[in-house]
N, C-alpha and C positions, 0 to 999 in steps of 0.2 A: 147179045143182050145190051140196049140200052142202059147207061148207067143212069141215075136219077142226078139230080140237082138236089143242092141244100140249102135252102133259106133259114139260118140261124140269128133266133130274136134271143136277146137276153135282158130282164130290169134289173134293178139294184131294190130290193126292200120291199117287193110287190110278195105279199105272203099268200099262201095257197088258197085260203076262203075269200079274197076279193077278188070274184068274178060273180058278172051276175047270173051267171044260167046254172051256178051251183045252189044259190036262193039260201047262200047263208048270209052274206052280206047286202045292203041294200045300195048298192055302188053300180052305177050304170057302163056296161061294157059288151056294146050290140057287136060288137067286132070281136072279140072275145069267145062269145057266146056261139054266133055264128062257126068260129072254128072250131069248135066243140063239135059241133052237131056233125059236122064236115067231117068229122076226124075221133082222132082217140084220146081222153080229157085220162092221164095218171094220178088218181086223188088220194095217192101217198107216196109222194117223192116228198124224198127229204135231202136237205145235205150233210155232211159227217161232222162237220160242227168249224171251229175255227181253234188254232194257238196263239189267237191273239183277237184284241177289240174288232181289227179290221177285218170282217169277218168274208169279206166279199174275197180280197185276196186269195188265203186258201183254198177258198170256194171254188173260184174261177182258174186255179189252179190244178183242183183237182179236174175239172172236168176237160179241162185242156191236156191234162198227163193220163189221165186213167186210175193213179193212186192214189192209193188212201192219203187218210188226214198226215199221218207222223213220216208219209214216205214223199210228201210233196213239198220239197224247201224254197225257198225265194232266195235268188232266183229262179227258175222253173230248171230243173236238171237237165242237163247238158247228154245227159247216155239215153234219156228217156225221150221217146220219139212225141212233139205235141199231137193235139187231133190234127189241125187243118197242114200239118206240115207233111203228115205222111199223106193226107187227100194229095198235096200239093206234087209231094214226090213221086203221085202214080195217076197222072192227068187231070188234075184234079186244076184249075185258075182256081186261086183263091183270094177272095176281097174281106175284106176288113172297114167297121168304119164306127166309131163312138168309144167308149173304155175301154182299156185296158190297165186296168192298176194290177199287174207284172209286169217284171222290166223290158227296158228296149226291144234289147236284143232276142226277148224269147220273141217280138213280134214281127221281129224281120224274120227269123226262123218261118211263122205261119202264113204270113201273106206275101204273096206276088203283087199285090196291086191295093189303095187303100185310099181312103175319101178320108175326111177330119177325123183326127184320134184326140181323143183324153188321155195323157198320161198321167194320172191321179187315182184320187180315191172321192172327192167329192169338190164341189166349187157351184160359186152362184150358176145357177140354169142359166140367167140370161146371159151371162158374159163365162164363159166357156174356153179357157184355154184350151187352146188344140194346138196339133203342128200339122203340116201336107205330109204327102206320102213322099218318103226321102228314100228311092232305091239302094243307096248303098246300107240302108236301116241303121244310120244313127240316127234321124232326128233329136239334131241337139237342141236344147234347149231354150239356147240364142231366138233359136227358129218359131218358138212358140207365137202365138196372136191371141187373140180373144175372138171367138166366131161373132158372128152378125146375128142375131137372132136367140130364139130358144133351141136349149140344148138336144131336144126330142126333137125337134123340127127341123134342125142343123143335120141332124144326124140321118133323119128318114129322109131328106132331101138327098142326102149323099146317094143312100142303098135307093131313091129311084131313078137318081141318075145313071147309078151301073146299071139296072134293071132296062132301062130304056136303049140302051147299048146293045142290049141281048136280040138274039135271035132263034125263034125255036129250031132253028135249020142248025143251028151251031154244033158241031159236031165234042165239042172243049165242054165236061161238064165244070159245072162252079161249086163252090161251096163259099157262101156270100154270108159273111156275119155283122149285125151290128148289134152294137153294147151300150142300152140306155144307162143315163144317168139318175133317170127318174124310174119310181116316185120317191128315190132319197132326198131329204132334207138336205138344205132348205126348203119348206113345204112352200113353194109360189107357184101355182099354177097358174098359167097366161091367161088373158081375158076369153074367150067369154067364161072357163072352165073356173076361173077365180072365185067366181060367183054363181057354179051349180049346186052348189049344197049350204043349203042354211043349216049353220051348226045347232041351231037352233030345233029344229027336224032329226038333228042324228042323234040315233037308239045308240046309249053306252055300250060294248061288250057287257055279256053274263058275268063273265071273269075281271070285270074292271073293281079294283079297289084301290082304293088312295096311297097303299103304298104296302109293296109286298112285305107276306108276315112276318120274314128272317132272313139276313143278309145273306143274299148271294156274292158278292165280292164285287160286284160292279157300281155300287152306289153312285160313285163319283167319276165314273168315265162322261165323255164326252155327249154320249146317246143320251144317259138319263138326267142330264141337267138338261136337256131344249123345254123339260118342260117343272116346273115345282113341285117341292115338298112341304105336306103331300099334295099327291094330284088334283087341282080341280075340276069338278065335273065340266066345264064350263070352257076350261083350257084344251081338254081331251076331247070335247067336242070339236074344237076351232081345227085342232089336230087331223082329226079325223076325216075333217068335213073337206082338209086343202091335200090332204093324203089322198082321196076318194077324187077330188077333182086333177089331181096327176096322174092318174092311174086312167082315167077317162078321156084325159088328151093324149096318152100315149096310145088307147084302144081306137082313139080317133086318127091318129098318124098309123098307125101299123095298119090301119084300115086301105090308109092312102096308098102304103107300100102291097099290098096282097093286090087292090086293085089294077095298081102298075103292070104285078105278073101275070095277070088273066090279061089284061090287055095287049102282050110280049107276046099272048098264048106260050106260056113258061108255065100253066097250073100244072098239065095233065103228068109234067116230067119232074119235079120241083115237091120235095118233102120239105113241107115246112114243121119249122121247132120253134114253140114260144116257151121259156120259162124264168125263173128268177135265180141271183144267185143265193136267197136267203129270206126269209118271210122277217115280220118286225110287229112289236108288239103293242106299241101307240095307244097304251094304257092297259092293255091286259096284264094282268097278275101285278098292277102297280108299275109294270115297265115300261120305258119307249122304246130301247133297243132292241136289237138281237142275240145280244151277248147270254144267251142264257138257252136253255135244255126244253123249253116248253113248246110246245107245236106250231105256233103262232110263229116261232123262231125258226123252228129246223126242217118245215114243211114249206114247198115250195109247190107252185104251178108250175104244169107239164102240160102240152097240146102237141100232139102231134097230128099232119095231115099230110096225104098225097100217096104217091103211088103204091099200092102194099097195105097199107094203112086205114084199118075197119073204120067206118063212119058211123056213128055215135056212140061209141063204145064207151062204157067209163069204167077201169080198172081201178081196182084197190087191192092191188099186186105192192107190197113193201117194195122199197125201189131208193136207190142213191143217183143226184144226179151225175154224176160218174159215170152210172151203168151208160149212159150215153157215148162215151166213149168206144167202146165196142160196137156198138150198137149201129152207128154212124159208117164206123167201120165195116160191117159184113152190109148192111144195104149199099155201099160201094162195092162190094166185091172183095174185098181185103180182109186180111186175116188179124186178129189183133197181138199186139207184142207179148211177149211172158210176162211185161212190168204191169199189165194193166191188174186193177183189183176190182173194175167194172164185171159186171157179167149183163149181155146182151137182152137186150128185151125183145127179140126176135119172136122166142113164143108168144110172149102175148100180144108181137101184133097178129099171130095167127090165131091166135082166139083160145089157143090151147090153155085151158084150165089147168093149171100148176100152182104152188108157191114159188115167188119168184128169190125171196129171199125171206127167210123163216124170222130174222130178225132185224134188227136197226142199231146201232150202234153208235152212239152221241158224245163228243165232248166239246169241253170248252177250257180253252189255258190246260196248261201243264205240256211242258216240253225240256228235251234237254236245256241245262243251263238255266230251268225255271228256278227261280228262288226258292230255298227250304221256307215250307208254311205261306207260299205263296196261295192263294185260294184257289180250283178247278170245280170243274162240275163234269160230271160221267152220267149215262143215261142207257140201258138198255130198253127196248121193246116190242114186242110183237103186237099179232092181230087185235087182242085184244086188250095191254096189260103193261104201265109203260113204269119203270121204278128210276129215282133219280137219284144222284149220290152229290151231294153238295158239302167241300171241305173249306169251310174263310175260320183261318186263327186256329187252326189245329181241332174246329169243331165241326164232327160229322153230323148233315143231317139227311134223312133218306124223307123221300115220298114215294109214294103209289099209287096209281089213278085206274081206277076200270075205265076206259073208256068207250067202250060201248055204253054203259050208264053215265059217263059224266067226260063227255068228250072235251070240254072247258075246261079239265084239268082244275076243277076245284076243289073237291075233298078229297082229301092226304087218307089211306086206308092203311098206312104203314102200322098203326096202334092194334090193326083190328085180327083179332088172335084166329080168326077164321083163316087169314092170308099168311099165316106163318109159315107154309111149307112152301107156299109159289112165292114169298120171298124171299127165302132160302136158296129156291131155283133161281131166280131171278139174278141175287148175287154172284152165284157158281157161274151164271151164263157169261155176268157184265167182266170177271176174270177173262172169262177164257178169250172174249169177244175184243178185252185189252189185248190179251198177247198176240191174238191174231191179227192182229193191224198196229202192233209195233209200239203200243202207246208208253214211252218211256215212266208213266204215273206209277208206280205201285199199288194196286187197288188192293 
């Protein structure tokens, strides 16, 4: 048996509803869309949340280890095998090439081979510290440069230059990942994408209000000063409109890269993965980060296509992106470790009608070592029914959202004495769903 090849896309801050062939955002992305059709679009991935602002860290953390939020520390653990390291350790060449915000050394562990790396968490697009592929994998720091160009552009130039290297004769499968930096802020997208969206034409979010109705703890981080208090319609606009035009040069570059591998003839062997490490909320519920429990935040886009992999499927299977981890794993043939907390999305790429996971389980801040009365926020939810637990100054406050009727997460049903028993369930679940994944909080 042929093994397959893996083409792994990942962005920073691209949240699950902007793409255009879902027709919930009006954000143009023919490349996007096109893989959709191709392949199997997951429209509830989410990720387990973050113990800190930088939320991408954990994220990309976990999906690189397989563990949960409170079992994945920085540096990335040393007993726990990464994804592309055990591809690596069982024929697997594996390339690298754009972020990595964990350290060094977890990235010499995964790749063999590697085009311009970010070691960060964010910097101007156009001027991009990187460093080259240093085999002994320190890339010290000495070494760094500022790339030539845009950061998306730097970056997909890399992954076509290995691309063009390939040969479908090649007997060595790859697993070839790159790690945009976009569409994170700074919101500057390159010309002509600078100027495709008149902010003047962009529809606010349903969910947008000037500023959320009771402190979640994040006031004053970094995300929600890019833009004022409160929010101007106007401001949220300009936001939106340079969010929506990064998001559209990257579906234009990844265009470049998918055409690369049809040209290699690398499609017919070659599972490709698009997703984010974290969605972002650029004025919904008064926010612009991701530091927070609401869908906009902890919901990401999934695409997957190629060998095995139903064409035009769309799943709304609950799902972490983690479960990728496994996943990744048995479509190579390999078994996954006892450390992973992923569970495999193998049936539903068979189509097999299941729950894939009955619930979803969210947080934010609270870890050992977190300060007494430091603020957290906990979220449980299924199919239907999502309840949030937010503690800033020793003050609990809960919400409830049906979402089937009110998918915007804007009316709080937490008062309404009809929901008294499913929040009751709700809490017993968001316990037991703590201890199951280690969360040091006391809920």
């Amino acid at each position: 048996m042929t093994r397959p090849n893996f083409l792994f896309m990942i962005a920073d801050d691209h949240r699950h509803s902007a793409l255009g062939a879902l027709g919930t955002e009006a954000v143009s992305t023919p490349t996007f869309d096109q893989l959709i059709a191709d392949g199997t679009c997951f429209t509830q991935a989410h990720i387990m949340g973050s113990t800190s602002g930088a939320v991408c860290m954990p994220s990309r953390g976990m999906l690189m280890s397989g563990c949960g939020l409170f079992d994945t520390p920085d540096p990335l653990p040393d007993d726990v095998p990464l994804l592309p390291e055990m591809l690596r350790a069982n024929g697997y060449r594996t390339y690298g090439t754009g972020k990595w915000h964990n350290r060094r050394g977890s990235y010499a562990r995964c790749f063999g081979d590697s085009g311009k790396v970010f070691f960060g968490g964010m910097s101007d697009q156009f001027a991009m510290p990187v460093n080259d592929f240093d085999p002994a994998g320190e890339y010290p720091p000495e070494e760094t440069y500022i790339a030539d160009g845009y950061s998306t552009t730097v970056f997909s130039d890399e992954m076509i230059a290995f691309l063009n290297e390939r040969s479908p004769d090649d007997d060595e499968p790859f697993f070839a990942y790159i790690a945009f930096t976009s569409p994170h802020d700074p919101r500057t997208p390159p010309p002509p994408f600078d100027t495709m969206y008149d902010p003047a034409d962009i529809e606010l979010p349903p969910n947008f209000v000037p500023e959320h109705p009771f402190d979640i703890g994040v006031r004053d981080i970094r995300d929600e000063l890019l833009a004022g208090y409160p929010r101007g319609e106007d401001e949220i606009k300009r936001h939106i409109a340079d969010y929506y035009g990064m998001i559209s040069h990257m579906d234009d570059d990844i265009g470049r890269i998918l055409a690369t591998l049809d040209a290699r003839g690398l499609r017919e062997n070659t599972i490709v993965v698009y997703t984010s490490d974290h969605g972002l909320g650029v004025g919904q519920h008064g926010l612009m980060g991701k530091q927070n429990l609401y869908d906009h935040s902890m919901r990401i886009p999934l695409i997957m296509r190629g060998p095995g992999v139903p064409a035009g499927l769309r799943s709304k299977a609950l799902l972490y992106l983690l479960d990728l981890y496994p996943t990744l794993l048995e479509l190579a043939g390999l078994p996954a470790p006892d450390s992973t907390a992923g569970h495999s999305l193998s049936a539903l790429l068979n189509e097999v009608t299941y729950k894939h996971r009955r619930q979803i389980y969210s947080a934010y801040q609270g870890l050992f070592g977190h300060p007494a009365g430091a603020p957290y926020q906990r979220s449980i939810k299924n199919e239907r029914h999502k309840l949030i637990q937010t503690v800033v100054d020793g003050v609990m406050t809960w919400q409830l959202f049906d979402l089937d009727a009110d998918p915007q997460e804007t009316e709080n049903l937490i008062a309404n004495p009809a929901h008294a028993a499913l929040i009751e369930r709700l809490k017993t679940d968001l316990k037991k769903r703590a201890a199951r994944f280690n969360d040091p909080v006391s809920l």
